[in-house]
N, C-alpha and C positions, 0 to 999 in steps of 0.2 A: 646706559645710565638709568639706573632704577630710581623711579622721583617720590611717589608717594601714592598709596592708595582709598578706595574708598569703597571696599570688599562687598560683593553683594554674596548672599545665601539664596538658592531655593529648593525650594520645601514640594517635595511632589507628593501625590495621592497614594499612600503605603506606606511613607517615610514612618517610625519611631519616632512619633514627637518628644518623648521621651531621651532617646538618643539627640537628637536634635537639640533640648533645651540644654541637657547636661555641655554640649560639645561649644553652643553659643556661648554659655556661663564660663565656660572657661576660658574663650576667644576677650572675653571680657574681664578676667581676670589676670592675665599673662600682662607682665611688663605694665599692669595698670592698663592693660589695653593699649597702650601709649607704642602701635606695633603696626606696622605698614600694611600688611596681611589680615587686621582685624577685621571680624564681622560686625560693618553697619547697616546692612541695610537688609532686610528678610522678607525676602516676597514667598507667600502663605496664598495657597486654597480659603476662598473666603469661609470657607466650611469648617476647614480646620484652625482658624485664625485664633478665635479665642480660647481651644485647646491649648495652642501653643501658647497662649499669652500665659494662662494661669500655669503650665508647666514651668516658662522659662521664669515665670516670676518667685517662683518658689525654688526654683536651680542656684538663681541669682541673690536669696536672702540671707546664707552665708558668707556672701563676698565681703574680704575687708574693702573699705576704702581706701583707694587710691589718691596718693597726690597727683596735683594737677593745677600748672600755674596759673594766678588768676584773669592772666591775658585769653588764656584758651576757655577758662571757664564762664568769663565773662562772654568772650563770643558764641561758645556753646548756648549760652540762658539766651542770648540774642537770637539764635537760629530757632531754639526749642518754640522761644514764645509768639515767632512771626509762621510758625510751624500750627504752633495752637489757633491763631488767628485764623488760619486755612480749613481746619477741620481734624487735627491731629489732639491725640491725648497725652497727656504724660502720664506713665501711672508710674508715681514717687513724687516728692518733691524735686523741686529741680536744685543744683546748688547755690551756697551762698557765698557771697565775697567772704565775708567772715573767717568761714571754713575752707582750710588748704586744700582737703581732700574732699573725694564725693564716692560715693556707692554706685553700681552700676541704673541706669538710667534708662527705663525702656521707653518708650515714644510709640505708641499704637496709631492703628489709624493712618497713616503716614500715605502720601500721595509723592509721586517719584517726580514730580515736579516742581515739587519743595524746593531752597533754599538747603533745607540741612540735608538734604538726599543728595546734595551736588557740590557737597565741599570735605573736605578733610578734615578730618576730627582725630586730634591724641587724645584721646579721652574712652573712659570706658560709658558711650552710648551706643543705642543701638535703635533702630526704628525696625515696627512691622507694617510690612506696606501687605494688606490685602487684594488678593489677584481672581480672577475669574478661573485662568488657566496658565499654562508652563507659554502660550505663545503670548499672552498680556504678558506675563513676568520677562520674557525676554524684549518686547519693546521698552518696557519700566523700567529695565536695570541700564539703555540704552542711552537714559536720558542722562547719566552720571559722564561727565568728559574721563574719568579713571577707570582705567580696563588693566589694574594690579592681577589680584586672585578674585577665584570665586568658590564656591563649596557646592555643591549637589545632592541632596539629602532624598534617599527614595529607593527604589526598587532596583537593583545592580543594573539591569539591561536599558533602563528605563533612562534613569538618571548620566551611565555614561551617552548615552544618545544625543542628552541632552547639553552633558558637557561639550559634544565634538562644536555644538552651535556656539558657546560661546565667544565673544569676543573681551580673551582676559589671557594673559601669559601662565596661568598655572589657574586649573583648576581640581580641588582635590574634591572625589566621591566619599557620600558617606564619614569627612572628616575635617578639620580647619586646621592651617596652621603648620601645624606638626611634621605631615610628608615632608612639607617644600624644604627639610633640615637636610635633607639628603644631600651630601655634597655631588653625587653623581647626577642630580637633575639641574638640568639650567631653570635658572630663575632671572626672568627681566618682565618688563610690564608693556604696555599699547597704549597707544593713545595718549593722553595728561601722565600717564603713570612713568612713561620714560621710553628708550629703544634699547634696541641688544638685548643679549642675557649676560649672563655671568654664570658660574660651576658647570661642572659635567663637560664633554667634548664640546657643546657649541659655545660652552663659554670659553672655553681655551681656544680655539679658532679666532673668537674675536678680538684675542687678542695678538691675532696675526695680521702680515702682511700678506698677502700671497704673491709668489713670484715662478713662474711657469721657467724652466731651463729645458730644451729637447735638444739630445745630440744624435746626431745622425754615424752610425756605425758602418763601415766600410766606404769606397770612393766612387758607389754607383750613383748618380742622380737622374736617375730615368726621366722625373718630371720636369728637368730642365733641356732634355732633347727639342727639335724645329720638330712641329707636328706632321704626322705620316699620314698617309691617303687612307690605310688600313688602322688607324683611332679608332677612329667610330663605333668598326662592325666588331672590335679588340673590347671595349669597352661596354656595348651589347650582351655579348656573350657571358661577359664576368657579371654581368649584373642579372643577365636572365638564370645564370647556373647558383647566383648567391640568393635570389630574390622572388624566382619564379615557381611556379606548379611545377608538379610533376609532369604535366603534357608541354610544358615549355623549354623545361630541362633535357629535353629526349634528344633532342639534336644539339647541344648545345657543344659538349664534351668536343665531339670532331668539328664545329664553328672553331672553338676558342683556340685549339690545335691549330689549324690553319692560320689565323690571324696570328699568330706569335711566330709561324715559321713567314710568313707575309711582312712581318716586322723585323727580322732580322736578315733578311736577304734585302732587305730596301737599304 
């Protein structure tokens, strides 16, 4: 059961912020954002923070405005401004009741202990949580109870490295969203996000029962025989000739011989 997400990004030392802001902008533009897989949360090298901010704010100034009902926006402006109160920025206005739709909504500054770093949002926002390193962003992204997707943005060798550490049901390198379309990949979340998957062979499996049948071919049942004095040393030998060295194996051949002519004369 897939439940819902609450997507983190991170951003490594090399990444294309450029690639990056374009691929965010669009995370936030799909479906209004209003999409289980979206990117909210961006943990950023505090070095490259403000690159990315000014990149993705200028990615993001094209975007139409999305609708967005005003139960979700009202809680959105609730989370933003108890966000602000903590030490977080908005850079835009934030929405208004008035207006059905809102433009996408960045949130800088952001601390992963936030309120709005721990809840689900349909909406097109997104916070940047500034990090020291790739091992601070993996405690940060841990404080979210949703382990849906995540994206990895950085240097191929670097970044999947980084992916194997996550704790999220689909993580995509270098891109958001888009891969996990692949009918041949399973897709399900951890944690708050749900259990199982769904497509590709492990999702067809879970939707089985499994039921073991073994038939037994011809009418010997050896292993139902009274046990013979020569087990043992019968059962030594198979094990030393399937199991053992080469200097263990050396006599084994004429043992195992013996014990089977020992067993049938008994």
């Amino acid at each position: 059961m897939e439940l819902s997400g609450n997507d983190a990004v991170f951003v490594l030392p090399g990444a294309d912020l450029g690639t990056v802001a374009r691929a965010l902008a669009f995370g936030l533009r799909l479906n209004g954002s209003a999409t289980c897989i979206a990117p909210r949360r961006v943990f950023v090298p505090r070095a490259l923070a403000a690159e990315l901010e000014h990149s993705l704010t200028r990615s993001v100034a094209a975007t139409p405005p999305a609708a967005v009902p005003l139960p979700v926006r009202r809680r959105l402006v609730g989370l933003v401004r108890a966000a602000v109160a903590e030490g977080a920025r908005p850079v835009g206005p934030l929405p208004e009741d008035a207006d059905p739709a809102m433009t996408p909504l960045i949130v800088a500054d952001a601390r992963p202990g936030m309120a709005l770093l721990r809840e689900e949002l349909f909406a097109p926002i997104l916070s940047l949580v500034p990090v020291r390193d790739a091992e601070e962003a993996l405690e940060a992204a841990a404080q979210s109870p949703y382990a849906l997707g995540a994206s990895v943005f950085g240097p191929e060798e670097e970044a999947c490295a980084l992916a194997g550490r996550l704790d999220a049901g689909t993580v995509t390198v270098n891109d958001l969203i888009v891969p996990t379309a692949d009918p041949r990949l399973p897709f399900g979340g951890r944690r708050a996000s749900g259990w199982g998957v769904t497509r590709g062979a492990e999702g067809l499996l879970e939707m089985t029962r499994v039921k073991t049948v073994s038939v037994r071919r011809g009418r010997r049942l050896p292993h139902t025989d009274p046990p013979r004095d020569g087990d043992a040393a019968l059962m030594l030998a198979a094990l030393r000739l399937l199991h053992g060295g080469p200097g263990a194996r050396a006599g084994v051949v004429r043992t195992l011989i013996q014990a089977l002519r020992d067993r049938r004369t008994d």
